[in-house]
C-alpha positions in Angstrom: -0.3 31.3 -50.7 -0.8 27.8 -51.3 -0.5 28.1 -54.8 3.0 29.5 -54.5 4.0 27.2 -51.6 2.7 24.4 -54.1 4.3 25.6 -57.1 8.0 26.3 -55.4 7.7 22.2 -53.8 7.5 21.4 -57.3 9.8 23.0 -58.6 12.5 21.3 -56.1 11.4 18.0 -56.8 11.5 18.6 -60.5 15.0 20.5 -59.8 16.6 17.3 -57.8 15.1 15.0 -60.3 16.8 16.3 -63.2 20.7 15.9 -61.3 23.0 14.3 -64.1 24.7 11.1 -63.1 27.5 12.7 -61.7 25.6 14.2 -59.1 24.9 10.3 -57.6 28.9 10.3 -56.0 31.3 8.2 -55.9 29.8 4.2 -55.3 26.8 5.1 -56.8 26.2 4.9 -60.2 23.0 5.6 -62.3 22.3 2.4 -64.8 22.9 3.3 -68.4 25.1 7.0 -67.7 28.1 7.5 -68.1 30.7 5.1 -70.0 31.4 2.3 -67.3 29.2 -1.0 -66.9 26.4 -0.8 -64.5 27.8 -3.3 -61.2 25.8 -3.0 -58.3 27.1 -5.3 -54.9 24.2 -6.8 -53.1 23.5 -7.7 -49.6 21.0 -9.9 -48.6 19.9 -10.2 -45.0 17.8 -13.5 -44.4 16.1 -15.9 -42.1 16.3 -19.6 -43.8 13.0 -20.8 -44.5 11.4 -17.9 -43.1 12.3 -14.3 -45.1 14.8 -12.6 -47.2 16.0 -9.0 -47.9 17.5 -8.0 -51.0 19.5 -4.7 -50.6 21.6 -2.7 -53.5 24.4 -0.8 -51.4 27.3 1.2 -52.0 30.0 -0.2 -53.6 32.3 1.2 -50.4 30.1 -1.7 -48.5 32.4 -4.2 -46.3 31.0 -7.4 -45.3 31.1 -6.7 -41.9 28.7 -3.4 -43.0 27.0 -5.6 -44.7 26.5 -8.2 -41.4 25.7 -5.2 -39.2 22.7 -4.3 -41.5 21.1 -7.8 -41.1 21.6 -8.1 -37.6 20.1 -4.4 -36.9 16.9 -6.0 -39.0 16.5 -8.9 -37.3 18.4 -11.3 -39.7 20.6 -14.4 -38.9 22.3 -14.5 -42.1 23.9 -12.9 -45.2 24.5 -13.5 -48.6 26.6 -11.6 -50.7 25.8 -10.8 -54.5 26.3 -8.5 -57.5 24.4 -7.2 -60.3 25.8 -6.6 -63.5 24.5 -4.6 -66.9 26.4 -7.5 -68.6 25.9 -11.3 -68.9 29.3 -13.0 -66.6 31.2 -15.7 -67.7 32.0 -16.8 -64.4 28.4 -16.6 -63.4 26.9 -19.0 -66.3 26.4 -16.4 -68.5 24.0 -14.6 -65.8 23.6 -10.7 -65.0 23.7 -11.8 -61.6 25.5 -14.0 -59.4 25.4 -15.2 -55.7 28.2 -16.3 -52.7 27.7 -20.3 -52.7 27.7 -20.1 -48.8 25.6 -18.1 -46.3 27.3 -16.3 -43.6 25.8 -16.2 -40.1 25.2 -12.6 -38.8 28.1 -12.4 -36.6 30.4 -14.9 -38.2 33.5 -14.9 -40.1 33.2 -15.0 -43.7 35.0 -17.9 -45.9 35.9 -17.5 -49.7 33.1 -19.4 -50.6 31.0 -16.9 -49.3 32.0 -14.7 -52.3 30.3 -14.9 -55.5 32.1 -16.1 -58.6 31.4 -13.0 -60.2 32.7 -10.8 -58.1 31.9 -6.6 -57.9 34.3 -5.9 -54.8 32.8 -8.0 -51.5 36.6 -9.2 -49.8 37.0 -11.2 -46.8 
């Protein structure tokens, strides 16, 4: 009985690891499928001088989602980012790129909070 309960268990996880791309939905794309550019937003949930989270989330992500998050961990403040398959212009040539201003957990966001290479965060 083991054997089979072993040997079914298997052959879900095998089953669910071989999905295609498309199988990820909408926001979430698998880096390298399909014909688009991997772009990833980040938020990052941190204490200054203490600790820092670095979170991939959906591209459907809001700031606000994205200040909720930090403040249900325990963080102060956010900074927005985005990951890119591609080296940005905007970003000094870099695959990733950062808001030049922190946001406080329950503050309102200014434009400068954005990063110069931006993959959909909006104020």
């Amino acid at each position: 009985m083991k054997t089979i309960k072993a040997s079914v268990s298997s052959a879900l996880i095998w089953g669910l690891c071989a999905l295609p791309a498309s199988a990820a939905g909408p926001g979430l794309e698998i880096a390298g499928e399909g014909s688009a550019p991997f772009i990833a937003k980040v938020c990052s949930p941190l204490v200054p001088d203490s600790w820092r989270s670095v979170t991939v989330v959906a591209m459907s992500w809001t700031i606000a989602d994205c200040q909720a998050f930090a403040r249900s961990i325990g963080a102060t403040t956010i900074q927005l980012g985005c990951l890119f398959e591609e080296p940005q212009p905007t970003s000094g040539g870099q695959r990733f790129s950062w808001g030049r201003r922190n946001i406080g957990a329950s503050s309102a966001p200014s434009a400068l909070a954005l990063p110069a290479a931006n993959c959909g965060w909006r104020i």
